[in-house]
N, C-alpha and C positions, 0 to 999 in steps of 0.2 A: 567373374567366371572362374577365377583361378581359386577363389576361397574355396566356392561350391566342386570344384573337382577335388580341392585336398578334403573337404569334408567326405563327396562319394569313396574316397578313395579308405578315408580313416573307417567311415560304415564297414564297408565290403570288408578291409582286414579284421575290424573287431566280430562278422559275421562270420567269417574265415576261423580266427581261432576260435570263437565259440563250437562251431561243426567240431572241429577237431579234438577240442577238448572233451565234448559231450560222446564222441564216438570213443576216446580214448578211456573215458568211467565206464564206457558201456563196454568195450572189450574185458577191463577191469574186472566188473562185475560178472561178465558171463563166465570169465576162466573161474572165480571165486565161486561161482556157485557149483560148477561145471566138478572144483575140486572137492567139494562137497557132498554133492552127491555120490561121486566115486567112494569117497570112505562111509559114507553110511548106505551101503546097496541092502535095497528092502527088496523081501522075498514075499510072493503073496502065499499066502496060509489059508488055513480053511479048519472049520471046525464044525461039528452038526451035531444034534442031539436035539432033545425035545423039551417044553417047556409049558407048567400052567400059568394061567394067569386069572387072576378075580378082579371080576371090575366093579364096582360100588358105586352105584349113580350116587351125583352131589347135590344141592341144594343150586337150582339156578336163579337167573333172573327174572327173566318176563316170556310166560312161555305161550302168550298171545301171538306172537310170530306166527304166520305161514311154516315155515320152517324154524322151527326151536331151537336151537343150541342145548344138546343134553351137553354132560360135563362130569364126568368120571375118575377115579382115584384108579390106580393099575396095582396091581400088586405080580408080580411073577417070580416060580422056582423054575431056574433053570437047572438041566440036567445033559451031562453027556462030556463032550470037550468044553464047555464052560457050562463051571459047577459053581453056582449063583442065586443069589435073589435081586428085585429090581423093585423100585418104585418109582409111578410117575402121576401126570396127566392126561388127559386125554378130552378134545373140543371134538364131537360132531353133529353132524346134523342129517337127518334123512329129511327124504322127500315126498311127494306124494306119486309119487310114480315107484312104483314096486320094482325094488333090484336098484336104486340111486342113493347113494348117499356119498361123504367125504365127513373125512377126519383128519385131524394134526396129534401130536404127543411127543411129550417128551417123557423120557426116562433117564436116571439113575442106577445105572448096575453096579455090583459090589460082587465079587468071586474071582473065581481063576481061571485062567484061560489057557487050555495049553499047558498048565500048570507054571503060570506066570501070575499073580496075586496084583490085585488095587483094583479100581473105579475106572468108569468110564461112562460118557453119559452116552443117549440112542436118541433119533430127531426120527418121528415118521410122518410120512403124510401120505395120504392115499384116497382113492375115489374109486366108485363102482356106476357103470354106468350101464343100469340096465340089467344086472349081474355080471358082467363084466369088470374085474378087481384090477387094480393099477398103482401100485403098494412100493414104495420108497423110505428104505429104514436106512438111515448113514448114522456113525460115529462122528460127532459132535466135534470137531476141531478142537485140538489141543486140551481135549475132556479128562484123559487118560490121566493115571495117578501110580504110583509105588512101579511096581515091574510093567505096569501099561502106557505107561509116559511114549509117546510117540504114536499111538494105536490110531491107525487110519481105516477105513473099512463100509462095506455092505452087508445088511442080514438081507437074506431073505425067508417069509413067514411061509409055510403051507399048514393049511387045516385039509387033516383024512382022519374019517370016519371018527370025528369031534375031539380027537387029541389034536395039540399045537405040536410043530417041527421047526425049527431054527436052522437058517445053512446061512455060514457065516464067513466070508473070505474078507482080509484083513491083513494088512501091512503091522510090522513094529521093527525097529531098530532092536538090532543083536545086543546083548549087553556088554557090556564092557568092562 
């Protein structure tokens, strides 16, 4: 009986320093990140201007499907606070219900922003249901290159009266 109590008793302490340890990396860490963020405080920005783009249907696969997979090359000139060109992909597919369809893409952008120069890649994906559009374009994590190294962000696309518009809000670390 006396083994098993010194045993419970070695458990419960080595459980003991474990808590305290694991709390102690974690205080660690929050102030270490906590110091972090303080010296790079990101300001959100904003940029808009308009943009074409040409898209080039590709050679697909099997387009026996119900629903096909087209599959498209992008090309786009941006213009305005970012002054650019892009190239990407582009997967979607429509429906047989008029007004439905969904897409994915990705892009490559190359210009300036802001008048900050490099690369940055764009992920989008989006769906319309019924005509109703539902369009999600974010910067690519840790994509950013030359003066856009740290670039975080949202576009958002509008089509009026069949020209493209860009509005674009966006994090970057100050230079240093």
């Amino acid at each position: 009986m006396e083994k098993l109590s010194r045993v419970g008793t070695a458990v419960a302490v080595g459980i003991a320093l474990c808590v305290s340890l694991g709390a102690f990396v974690y205080a660690q860490t929050r102030s270490k990140v906590a110091t972090r963020v303080k010296k790079e405080t990101l300001r959100m920005t904003h940029a808009s201007g308009e943009f074409e783009v040409k898209m080039t249907p590709q050679a697909g696969e099997d387009k026996s499907a119900e629903a096909a997979i087209g599959r498209y090359s992008l090309d786009k000139k941006f213009h305005g606070d970012l002054e650019g060109t892009s190239r990407g992909e582009m997967l979607a597919v429509g429906t047989a219900v008029e007004g439905s369809a969904g897409y994915v893409a990705m892009e490559q952008v190359t210009g300036t922003l802001n008048s900050r120069s490099g690369t940055f890649a764009l992920q989008h994906t989006g769906t319309m249901t019924r005509g109703a559009p539902q369009l999600s374009v974010t910067v690519v994590p840790d994509s950013g290159t030359g003066q856009l190294t740290g670039l975080t962000g949202r576009m958002n696309i509008k089509i009026e009266g069949g020209k493209h518009f860009y509005d674009f809000e966006y994090t970057i670390p100050e230079a240093r």
